[in-house]
N, C-alpha and C positions, 0 to 999 in steps of 0.2 A: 768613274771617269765621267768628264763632263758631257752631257748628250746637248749639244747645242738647238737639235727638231724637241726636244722635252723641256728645254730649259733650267736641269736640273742634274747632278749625278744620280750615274746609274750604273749597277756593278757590271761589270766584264768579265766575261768569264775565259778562260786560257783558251779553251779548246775556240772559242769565236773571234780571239784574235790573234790565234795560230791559222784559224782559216784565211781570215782577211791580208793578215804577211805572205799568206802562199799565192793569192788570187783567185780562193774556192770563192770568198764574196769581195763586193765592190766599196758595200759601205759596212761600217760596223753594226749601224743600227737598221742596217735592213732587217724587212719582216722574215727574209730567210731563216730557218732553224740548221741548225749545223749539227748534221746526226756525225756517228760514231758508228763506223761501217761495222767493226766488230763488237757493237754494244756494249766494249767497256770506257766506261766514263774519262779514264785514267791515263785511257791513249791518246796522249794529243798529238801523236806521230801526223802529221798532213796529209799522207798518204790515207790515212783511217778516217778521214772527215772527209764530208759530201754537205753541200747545201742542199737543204729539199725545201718546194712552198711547205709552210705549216699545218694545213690539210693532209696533204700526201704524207708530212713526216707522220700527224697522229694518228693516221689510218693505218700505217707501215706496224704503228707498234699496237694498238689493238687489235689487227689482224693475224697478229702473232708473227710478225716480222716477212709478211706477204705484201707488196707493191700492187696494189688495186687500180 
């Protein structure tokens, strides 16, 4: 999909724009990450996605799924 701030296509991935149709984010290409509340990939149910900043999302998952 076209990223108009990159100037170039860039893939989409379902579950980030199953967030953005529900209102979990506001732009597509925000720097939010859009976790998988039950850490499976596969769920793109709305209800199982959460935006997190990018910090907090990579800290969630090297801390073995603990919010620091």
């Amino acid at each position: 999909m076209w990223d108009p701030n990159a100037g170039h296509d860039r893939y989409l991935y379902l579950h980030r724009l199953t967030a953005y149709a529900h209102g979990e984010i506001d732009d597509l290409w925000s720097d939010l990450h859009v976790h998988h509340v039950d850490e499976d990939r596969w769920n793109n149910d709305p209800e199982n996605l959460e935006a997190r900043p990018p910090d907090e999302h990579s800290n969630y998952h090297l801390n073995g799924g603990v919010l620091s």
